[in-house]
C-alpha positions in Angstrom: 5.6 -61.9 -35.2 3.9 -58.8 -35.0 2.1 -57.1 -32.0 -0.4 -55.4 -34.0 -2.6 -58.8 -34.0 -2.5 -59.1 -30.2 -3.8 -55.4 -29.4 -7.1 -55.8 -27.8 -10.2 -55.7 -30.0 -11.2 -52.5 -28.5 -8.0 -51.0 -28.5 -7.3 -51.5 -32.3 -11.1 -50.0 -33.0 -9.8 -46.6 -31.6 -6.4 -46.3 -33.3 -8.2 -47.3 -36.6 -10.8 -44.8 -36.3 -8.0 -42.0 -36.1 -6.7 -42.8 -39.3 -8.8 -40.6 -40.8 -7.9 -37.4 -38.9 -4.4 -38.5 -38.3 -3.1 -40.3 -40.8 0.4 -40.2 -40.1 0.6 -40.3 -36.1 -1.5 -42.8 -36.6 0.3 -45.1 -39.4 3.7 -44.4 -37.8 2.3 -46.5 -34.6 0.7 -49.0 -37.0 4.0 -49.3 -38.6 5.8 -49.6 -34.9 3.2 -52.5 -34.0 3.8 -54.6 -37.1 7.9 -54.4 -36.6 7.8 -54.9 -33.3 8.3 -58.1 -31.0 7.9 -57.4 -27.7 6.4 -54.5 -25.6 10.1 -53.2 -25.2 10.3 -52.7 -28.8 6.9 -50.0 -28.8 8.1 -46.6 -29.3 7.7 -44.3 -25.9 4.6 -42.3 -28.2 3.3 -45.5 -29.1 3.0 -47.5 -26.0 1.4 -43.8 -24.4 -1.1 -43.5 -27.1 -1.8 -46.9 -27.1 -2.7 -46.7 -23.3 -4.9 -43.5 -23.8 -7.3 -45.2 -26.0 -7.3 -48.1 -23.6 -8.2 -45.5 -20.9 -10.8 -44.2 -23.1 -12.9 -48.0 -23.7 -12.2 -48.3 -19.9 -10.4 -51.3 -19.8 -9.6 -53.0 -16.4 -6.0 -54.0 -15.8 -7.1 -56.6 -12.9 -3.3 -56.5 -11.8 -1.8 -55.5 -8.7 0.6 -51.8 -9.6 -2.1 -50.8 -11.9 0.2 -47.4 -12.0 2.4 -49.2 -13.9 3.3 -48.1 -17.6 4.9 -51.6 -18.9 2.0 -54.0 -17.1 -0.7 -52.0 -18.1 0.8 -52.1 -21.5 1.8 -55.9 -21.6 -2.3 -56.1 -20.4 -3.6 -54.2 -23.4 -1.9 -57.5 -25.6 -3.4 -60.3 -23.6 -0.6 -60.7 -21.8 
């Protein structure tokens, strides 16, 4: 099971819209999404860069220690 198909909608939008001027930043997360199982398994560039772009469509975490890396991250895959 593969994280990429949990990442939020809006989320995904951004990451796929920097394939084109970063290719292989870009495919190398892609790549970490699809082998990994759980939030634990996201690289430390990955889970970052995935939680700029979820800075940048302004997505509210609703969750009590929103300074928190991992539940801001589990947040941006629905759970």
């Amino acid at each position: 099971m593969s994280l990429l198909k949990d990442l939020n909608p809006e989320v995904r939008q951004l990451l796929n819209e920097d394939m084109e001027n970063f290719p292989t930043s870009t495919q190398a997360i892609i790549d970490n999404l699809q082998s990994a199982y759980v939030v634990g398994d996201l690289t430390v560039n990955s889970a970052t860069t995935l939680l700029n772009y979820a800075d940048k469509v302004g997505m509210k975490y609703d969750i009590p220690y929103t300074d928190s890396f991992v539940l801001k991250l589990y947040k941006i895959f629905g759970r």
